[in-house]
C-alpha positions in Angstrom: 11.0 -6.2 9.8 9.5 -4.4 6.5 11.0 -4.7 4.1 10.5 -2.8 0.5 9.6 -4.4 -2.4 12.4 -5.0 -4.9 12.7 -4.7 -8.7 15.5 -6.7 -9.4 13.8 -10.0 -8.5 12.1 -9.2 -11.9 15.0 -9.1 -14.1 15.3 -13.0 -15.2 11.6 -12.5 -16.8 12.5 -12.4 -20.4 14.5 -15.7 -19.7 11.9 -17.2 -17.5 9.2 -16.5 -20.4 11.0 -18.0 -22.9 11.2 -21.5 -20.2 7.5 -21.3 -20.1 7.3 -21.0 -23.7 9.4 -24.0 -24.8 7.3 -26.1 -21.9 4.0 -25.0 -23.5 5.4 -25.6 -27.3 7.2 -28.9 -26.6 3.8 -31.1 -26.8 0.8 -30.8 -28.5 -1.3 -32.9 -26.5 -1.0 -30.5 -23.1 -4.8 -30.9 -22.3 -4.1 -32.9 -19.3 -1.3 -30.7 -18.1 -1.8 -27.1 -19.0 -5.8 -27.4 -19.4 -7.1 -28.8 -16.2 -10.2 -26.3 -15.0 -8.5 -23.8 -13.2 -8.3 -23.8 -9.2 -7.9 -20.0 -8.9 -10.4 -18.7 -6.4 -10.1 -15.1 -8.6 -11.8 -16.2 -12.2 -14.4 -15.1 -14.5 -14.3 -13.0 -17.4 -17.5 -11.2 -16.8 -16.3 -9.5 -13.2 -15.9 -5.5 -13.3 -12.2 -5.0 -13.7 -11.7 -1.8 -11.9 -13.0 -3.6 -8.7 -10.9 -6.6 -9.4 -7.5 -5.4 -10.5 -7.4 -2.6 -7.9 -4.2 -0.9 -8.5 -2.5 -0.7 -5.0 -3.3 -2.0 -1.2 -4.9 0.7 1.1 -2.2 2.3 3.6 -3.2 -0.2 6.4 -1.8 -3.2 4.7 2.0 -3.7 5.2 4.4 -5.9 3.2 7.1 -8.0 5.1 9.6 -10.5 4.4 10.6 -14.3 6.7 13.5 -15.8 6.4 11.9 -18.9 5.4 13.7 -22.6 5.3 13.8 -24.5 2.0 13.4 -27.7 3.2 11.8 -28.5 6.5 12.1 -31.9 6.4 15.9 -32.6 5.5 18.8 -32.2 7.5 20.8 -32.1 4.9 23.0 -29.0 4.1 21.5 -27.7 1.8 17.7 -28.0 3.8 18.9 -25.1 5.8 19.2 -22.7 3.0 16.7 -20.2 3.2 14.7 -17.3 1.2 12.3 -14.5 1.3 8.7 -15.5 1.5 6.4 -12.1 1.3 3.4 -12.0 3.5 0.9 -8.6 4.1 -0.2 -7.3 7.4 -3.5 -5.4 8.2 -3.7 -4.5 11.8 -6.0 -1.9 11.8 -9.0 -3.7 13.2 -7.0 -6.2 15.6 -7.6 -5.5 19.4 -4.4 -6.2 20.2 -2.2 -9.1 21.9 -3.6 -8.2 25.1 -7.1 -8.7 24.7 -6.5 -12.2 23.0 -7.7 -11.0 20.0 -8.0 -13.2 17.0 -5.8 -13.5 14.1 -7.2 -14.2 10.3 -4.5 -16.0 8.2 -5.0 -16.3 4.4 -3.3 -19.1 2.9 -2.3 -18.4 -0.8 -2.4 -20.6 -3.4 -1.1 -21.1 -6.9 -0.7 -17.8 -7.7 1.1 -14.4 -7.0 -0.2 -12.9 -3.4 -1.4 -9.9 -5.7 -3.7 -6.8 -4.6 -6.7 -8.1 -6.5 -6.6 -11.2 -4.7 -6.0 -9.5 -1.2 -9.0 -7.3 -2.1 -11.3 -8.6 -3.9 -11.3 -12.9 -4.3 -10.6 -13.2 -0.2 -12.5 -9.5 0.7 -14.2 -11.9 3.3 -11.0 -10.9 5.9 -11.3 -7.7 5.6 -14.9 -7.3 5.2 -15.0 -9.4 8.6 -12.1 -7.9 10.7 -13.8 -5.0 12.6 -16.4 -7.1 13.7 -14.2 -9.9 14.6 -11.8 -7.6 16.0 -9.1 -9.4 13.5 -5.3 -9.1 12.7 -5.4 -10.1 8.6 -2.2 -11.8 8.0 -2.0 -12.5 4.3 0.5 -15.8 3.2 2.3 -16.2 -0.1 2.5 -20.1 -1.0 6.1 -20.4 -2.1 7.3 -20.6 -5.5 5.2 -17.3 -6.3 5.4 -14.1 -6.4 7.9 -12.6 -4.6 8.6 -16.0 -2.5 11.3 -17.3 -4.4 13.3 -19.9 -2.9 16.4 -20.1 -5.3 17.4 -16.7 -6.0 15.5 -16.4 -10.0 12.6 -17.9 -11.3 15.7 -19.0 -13.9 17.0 -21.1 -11.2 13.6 -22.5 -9.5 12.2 -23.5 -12.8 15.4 -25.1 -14.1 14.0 -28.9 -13.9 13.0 -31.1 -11.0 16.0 -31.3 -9.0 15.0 -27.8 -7.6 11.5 -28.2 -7.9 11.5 -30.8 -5.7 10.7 -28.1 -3.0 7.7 -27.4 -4.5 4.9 -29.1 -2.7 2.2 -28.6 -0.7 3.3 -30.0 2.3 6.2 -28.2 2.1 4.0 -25.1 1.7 1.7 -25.5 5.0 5.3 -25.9 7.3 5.8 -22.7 5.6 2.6 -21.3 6.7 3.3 -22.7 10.1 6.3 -21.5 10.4 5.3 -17.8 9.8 2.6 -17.9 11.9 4.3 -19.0 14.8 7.2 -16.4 14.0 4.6 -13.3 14.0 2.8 -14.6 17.3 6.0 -14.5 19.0 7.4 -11.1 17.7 3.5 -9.4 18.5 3.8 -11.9 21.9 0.2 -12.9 20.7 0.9 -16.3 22.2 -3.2 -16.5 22.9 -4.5 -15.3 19.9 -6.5 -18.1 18.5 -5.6 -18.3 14.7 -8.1 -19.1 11.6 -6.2 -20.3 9.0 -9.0 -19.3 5.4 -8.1 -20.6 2.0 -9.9 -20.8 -1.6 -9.8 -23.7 -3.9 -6.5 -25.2 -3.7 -5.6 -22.6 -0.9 -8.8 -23.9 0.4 -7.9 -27.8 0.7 -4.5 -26.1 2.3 -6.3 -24.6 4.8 -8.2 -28.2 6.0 -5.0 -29.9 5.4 -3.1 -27.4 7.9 -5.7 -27.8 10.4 -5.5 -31.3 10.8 -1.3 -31.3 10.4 -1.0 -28.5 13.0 -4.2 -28.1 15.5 -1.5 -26.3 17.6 -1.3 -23.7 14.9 -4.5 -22.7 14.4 -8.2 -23.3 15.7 -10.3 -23.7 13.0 -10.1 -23.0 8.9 -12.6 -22.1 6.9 -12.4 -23.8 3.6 -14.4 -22.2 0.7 -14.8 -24.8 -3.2 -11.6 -26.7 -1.6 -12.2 -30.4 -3.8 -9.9 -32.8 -1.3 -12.0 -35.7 -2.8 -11.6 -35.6 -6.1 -7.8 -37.9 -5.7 -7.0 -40.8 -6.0 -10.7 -42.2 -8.0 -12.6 -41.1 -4.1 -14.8 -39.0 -6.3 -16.0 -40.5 -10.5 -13.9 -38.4 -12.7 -16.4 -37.3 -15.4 -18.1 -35.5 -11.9 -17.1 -32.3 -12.8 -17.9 -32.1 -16.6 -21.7 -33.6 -15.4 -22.3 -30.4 -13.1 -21.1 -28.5 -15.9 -23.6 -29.8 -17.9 -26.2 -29.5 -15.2 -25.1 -26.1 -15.0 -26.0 -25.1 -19.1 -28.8 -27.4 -19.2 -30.8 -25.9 -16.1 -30.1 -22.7 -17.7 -31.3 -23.3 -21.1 -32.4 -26.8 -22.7 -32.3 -25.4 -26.2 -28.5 -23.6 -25.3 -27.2 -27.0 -23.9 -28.5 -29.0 -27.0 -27.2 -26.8 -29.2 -23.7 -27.0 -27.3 -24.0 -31.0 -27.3 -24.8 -30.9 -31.1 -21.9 -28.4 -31.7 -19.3 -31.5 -31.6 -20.5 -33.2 -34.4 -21.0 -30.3 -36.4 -17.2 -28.9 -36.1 -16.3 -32.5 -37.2 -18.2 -32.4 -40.3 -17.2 -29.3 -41.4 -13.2 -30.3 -40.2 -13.6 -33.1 -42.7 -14.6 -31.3 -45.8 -12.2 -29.3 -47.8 -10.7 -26.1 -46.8 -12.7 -27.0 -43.8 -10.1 -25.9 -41.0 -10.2 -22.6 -42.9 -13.6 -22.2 -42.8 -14.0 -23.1 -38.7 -11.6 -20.4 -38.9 -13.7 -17.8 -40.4 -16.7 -18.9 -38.6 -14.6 -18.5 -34.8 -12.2 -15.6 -36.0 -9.4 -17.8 -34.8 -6.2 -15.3 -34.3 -4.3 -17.9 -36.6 -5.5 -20.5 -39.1 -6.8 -23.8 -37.0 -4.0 -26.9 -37.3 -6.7 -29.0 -36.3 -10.7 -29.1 -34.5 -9.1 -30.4 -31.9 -7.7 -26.5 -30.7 -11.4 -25.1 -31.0 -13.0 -27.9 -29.3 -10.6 -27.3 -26.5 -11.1 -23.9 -26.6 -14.9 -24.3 -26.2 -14.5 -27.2 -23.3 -12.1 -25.1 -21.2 -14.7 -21.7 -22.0 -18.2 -23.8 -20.8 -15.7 -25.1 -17.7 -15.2 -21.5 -16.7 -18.0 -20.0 -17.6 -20.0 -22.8 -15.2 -16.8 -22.8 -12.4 -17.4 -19.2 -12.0 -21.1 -18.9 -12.7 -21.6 -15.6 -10.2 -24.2 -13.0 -9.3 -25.1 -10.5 -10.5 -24.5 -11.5 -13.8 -24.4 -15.0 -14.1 -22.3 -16.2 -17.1 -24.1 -19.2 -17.8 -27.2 -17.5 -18.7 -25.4 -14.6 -20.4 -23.7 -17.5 -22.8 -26.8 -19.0 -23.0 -28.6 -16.1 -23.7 -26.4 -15.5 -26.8 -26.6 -18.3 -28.4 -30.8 -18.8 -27.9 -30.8 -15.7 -29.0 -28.9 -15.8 -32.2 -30.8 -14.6 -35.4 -33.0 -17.4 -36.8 -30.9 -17.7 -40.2 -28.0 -18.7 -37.5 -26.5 -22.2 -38.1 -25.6 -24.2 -34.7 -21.7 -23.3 -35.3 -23.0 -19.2 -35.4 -25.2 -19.6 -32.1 -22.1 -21.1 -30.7 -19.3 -18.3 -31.9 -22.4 -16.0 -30.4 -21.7 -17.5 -27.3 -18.4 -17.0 -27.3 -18.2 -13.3 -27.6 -21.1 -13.0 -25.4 -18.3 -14.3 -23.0 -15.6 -12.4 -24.4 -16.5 -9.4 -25.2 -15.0 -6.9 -27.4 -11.9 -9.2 -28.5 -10.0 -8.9 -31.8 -9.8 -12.4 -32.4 -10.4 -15.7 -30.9 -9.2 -19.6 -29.9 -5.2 -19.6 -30.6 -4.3 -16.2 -29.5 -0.8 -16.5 -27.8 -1.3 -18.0 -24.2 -0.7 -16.3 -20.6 2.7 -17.2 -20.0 2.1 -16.7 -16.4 4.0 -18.3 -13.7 0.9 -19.8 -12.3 0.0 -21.7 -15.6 3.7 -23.3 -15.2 3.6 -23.6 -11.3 0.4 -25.6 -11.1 1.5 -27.7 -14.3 4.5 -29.3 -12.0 2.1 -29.2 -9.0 0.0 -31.5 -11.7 2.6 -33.6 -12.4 4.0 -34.3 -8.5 1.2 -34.6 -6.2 -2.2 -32.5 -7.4 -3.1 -35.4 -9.6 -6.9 -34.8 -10.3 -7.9 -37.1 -12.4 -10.9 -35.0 -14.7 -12.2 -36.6 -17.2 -14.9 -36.7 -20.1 -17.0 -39.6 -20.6 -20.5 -40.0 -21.6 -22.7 -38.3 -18.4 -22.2 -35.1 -20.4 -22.9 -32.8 -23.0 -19.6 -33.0 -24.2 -17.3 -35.6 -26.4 -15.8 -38.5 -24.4 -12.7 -37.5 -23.4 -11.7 -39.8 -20.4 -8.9 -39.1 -17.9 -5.9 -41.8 -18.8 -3.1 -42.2 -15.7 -0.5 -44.0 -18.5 -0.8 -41.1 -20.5 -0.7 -38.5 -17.8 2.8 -40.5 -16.6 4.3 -40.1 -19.9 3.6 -37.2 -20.6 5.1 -35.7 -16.7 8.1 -37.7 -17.6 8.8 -35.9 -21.0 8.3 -32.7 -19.2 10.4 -33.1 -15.7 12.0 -36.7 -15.8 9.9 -37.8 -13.1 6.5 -39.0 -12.7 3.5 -38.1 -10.6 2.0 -39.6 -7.7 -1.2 -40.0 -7.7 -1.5 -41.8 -4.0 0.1 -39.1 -2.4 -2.2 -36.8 -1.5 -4.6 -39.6 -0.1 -1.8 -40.9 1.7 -0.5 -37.6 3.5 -3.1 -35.9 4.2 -6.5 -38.9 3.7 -9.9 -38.9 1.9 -11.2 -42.0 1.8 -13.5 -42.7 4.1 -13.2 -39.4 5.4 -16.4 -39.0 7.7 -15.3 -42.0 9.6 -11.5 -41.2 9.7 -12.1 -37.3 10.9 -15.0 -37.9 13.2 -12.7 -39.6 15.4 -9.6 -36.9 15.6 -10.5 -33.7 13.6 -12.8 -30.8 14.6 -13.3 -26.9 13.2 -13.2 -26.9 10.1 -16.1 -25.3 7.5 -16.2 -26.3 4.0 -17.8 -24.1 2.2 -19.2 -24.8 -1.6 -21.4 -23.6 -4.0 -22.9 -26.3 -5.8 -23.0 -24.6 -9.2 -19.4 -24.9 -9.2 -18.2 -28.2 -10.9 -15.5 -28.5 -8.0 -18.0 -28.5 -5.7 -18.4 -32.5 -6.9 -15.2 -33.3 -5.0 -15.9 -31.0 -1.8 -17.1 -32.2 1.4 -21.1 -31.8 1.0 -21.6 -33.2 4.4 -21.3 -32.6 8.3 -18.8 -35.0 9.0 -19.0 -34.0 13.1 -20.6 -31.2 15.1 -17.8 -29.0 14.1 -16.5 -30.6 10.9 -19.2 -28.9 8.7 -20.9 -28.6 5.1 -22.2 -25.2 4.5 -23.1 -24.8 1.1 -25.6 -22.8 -1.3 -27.2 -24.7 -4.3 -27.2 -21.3 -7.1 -23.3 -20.6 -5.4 -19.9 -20.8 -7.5 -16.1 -21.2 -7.0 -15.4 -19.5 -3.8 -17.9 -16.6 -4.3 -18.7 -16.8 0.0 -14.7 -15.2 0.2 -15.2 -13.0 -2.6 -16.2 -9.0 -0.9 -19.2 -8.4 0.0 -21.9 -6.1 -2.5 -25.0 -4.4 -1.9 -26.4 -6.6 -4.4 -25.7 -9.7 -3.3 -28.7 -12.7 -2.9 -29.7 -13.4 0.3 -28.6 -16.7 -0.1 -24.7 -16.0 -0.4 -25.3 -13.1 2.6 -26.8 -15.8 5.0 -23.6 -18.2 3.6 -21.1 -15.7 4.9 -23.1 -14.8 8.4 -23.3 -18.5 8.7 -19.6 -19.1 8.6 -18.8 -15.6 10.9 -21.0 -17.3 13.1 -19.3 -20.8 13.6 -15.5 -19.2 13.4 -17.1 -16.8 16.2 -17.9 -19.8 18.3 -14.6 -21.1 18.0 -12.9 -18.0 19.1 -15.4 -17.7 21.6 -14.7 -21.4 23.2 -11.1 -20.9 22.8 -11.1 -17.9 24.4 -12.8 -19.7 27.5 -10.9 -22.4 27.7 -7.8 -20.0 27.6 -9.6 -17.8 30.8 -9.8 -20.9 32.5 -5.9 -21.3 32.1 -5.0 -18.1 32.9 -7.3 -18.6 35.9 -5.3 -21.9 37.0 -1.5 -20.5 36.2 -2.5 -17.4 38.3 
């Protein structure tokens, strides 16, 4: 069943590169495509890079392949096509089919099932499987990586025709699918599964719980924002806990950001002024317009706030820089101080050439189908107005793949509104974890919505920082997060396991 990992997979890069680059030159207004806050659970510029871009997996993780189905719900010929889907294997702490022991299944996301994320952004498997005795089953969401449904990226990418098979639901039957598959080969029939996701692998993980209770027990969902769709949750949400974010750190810091706008206008306006915004950021190429730097500064405060993490704490480290600019400093200086305090040691700044990464390009389609989070700017900020507009967002997914989003979908597939009322009545084991320093955290579920449906949540925690692995210097806060959330999956598998006793009891 293993199955080495092959090169040639790798060989329509240059070609898929230069797709992604004509979809990222084709527009200039791409802010509500390409420049949504990202969902990634793994972010932050400020994180220690030899811990998070390990170079290889330890010798107990073990890469296999399913023969996955492109299209499970079709009948039509093609629907029966198939393809390689990668998922890892860790069973060095599982106890074994016999003993009913319990099986940990990671649900990737919108991006490459990589070694830093395996190790570092969802280190809460493995820094939990001894002690729940766990087979860690890691899942790559299709479309990724090495889970390529159409033979090249070429081919997957080619327009929306064979993109079509890139959705969420579609990605979940693939979960299920697996799961099932490596149950029955390791005949671990009783071993109660807990499906554990972050961000948009996070609302996955709720999603699959409520589609297939017959899967899995319980799922832990860590920053997962199922309800910011469809208008449940005010758009300018996440912006205003960006804000709160800056201004709890540093009133001085998030005037001097609010003020910032203005002042880049003025000095847009004047003569040569482009040029001198230029200077002042060390912009890799001259500026076309303020526009690019205010972007540039709106997605940086998003990220910095998104991922605002112990020890070091972003926010007050941007912050710190520009408060502590010298006092000759004009506001544009303290700002640009800022900015390297973020980004440390860089050549250059604003318009250097963008990540063409597959995950920029995957989640812009997911954007344009069915993710449709509508994130906007209005005044509750201490940015410019920038609101989110649907007819724009349309026509601008139509120039791109011919076909426009839909916005409804997600609310009517999977639900939202109303959701303490609606899930109450069927749904049960699911944790949603947030911090509520993380923006996202706005559309979460900050509420029990039954006795097992739960909010667990830490006020100074960030995007998915409870899955991240475990340090000897975390806060006491984010170590009673993680025991809290053991805990309640323990009681799960603890119930289940009962329950399954009794059947055994009754078929004996």
């Amino acid at each position: 069943m293993k199955s080495p990992i092959s090169s040639l997979q790798w060989l329509p890069l240059i070609i898929f590169l230069i797709f992604l680059t004509s979809i990222l030159s084709s527009t200039t207004t791409a802010t509500t495509i390409f420049d949504i806050p990202t969902l990634s659970p793994l972010g932050g510029i400020l994180q220690d890079p030899e811990i998070v871009f390990s170079a290889n997996l330890p010798d107990e993780f073990e890469t296999f392949y399913y023969n996955q189905t492109l299209d499970h719900f079709n009948y039509m010929p093609e629907s029966y096509s198939t393809f390689q889907q990668r998922y890892v294997i860790n069973s060095k702490y599982w106890d074994g089919a016999n003993r009913s022991a319990p099986i940990l299944a990671y649900l990737g996301a919108e991006a490459p099932l990589s070694e830093s994320i395996i190790m570092y952004s969802v280190g809460f498997l493995a820094d939990n499987a001894a002690e729940l005795k766990a087979l860690l089953v890691y899942l790559e969401h299709r479309y990724y990586g090495q889970s390529i449904p159409l033979g090249s990226r070429t081919e997957e990418f080619r327009n929306a025709s064979t993109l079509g098979y890139f959705n969420s639901a579609q990605a979940i039957a693939d979960y299920a699918e697996i799961i099932i598959y490596l149950k029955e080969q390791l005949q671990a029939q009783y071993s109660p599964v807990i499906v554990v996701g972050g961000s948009y692998g996070g609302m996955l993980a709720s999603w699959f719980r409520l589609k297939y209770p017959h899967v899995a027990i319980g799922a832990l969902a860590s920053s997962a924002p199922i309800l910011y769709f469809d208008d449940i949750t005010p758009q300018d949400a996440y912006y205003s806990v960006v804000t709160k974010d800056f201004r709890e750190a540093s009133e001085t810091c998030y005037q001097t950001i609010k003020d910032s706008w203005s002042a880049i206008d003025e000095v847009a306006s004047q003569p040569d002024g482009l040029l001198t915004l230029s200077d002042i950021f060390k912009t890799c190429h001259l500026l076309s317009s303020s526009s690019v730097l205010k972007q540039y500064l709106v997605s940086m405060y998003a990220r910095v706030a998104q991922y605002n993490s112990p020890p070091k704490y972003p926010v007050t480290v941007v912050c710190g820089a520009i408060d502590g600019a010298p006092p000759e400093a004009d506001i544009l200086d303290k700002v640009f101080a800022g900015v390297v305090a973020y980004f440390p040691n860089e050549t250059c700044y604003v318009n250097a050439p963008r990540n063409l990464s597959e995950t920029v390009v995957g989640w812009a389609w997911q954007r344009c189908s069915e993710m449709v989070i509508p994130i906007g700017i209005t005044n509750n900020s201490m940015f410019q107005p920038s609101p989110f507009n649907l007819s724009h967002f349309t026509e601008e997914c139509l120039s791109k793949y011919g076909v426009p989003p839909r916005p409804h979908w997600v609310t009517t597939y999977y639900g939202g509104h109303d959701i303490k009322q609606v899930l109450s009545g069927f749904g049960s084991n699911i944790i949603f974890s947030n911090g509520l320093s993380d923006p996202y955290s706005s559309g979460g579920v900050l509420e029990d919505i039954s006795d097992s449906i739960v909010a667990v949540y830490t006020v100074n925690g960030s995007h998915c920082l409870d899955l991240r692995r475990a340090n000897q210097s975390d806060p006491e806060w984010l170590v009673t997060q993680r025991r809290v959330e053991v805990d309640i999956i323990r009681g799960w598998i603890t119930e289940y396991c009962s329950s399954h006793d009794d059947l055994l009891t009754a078929i004996i």
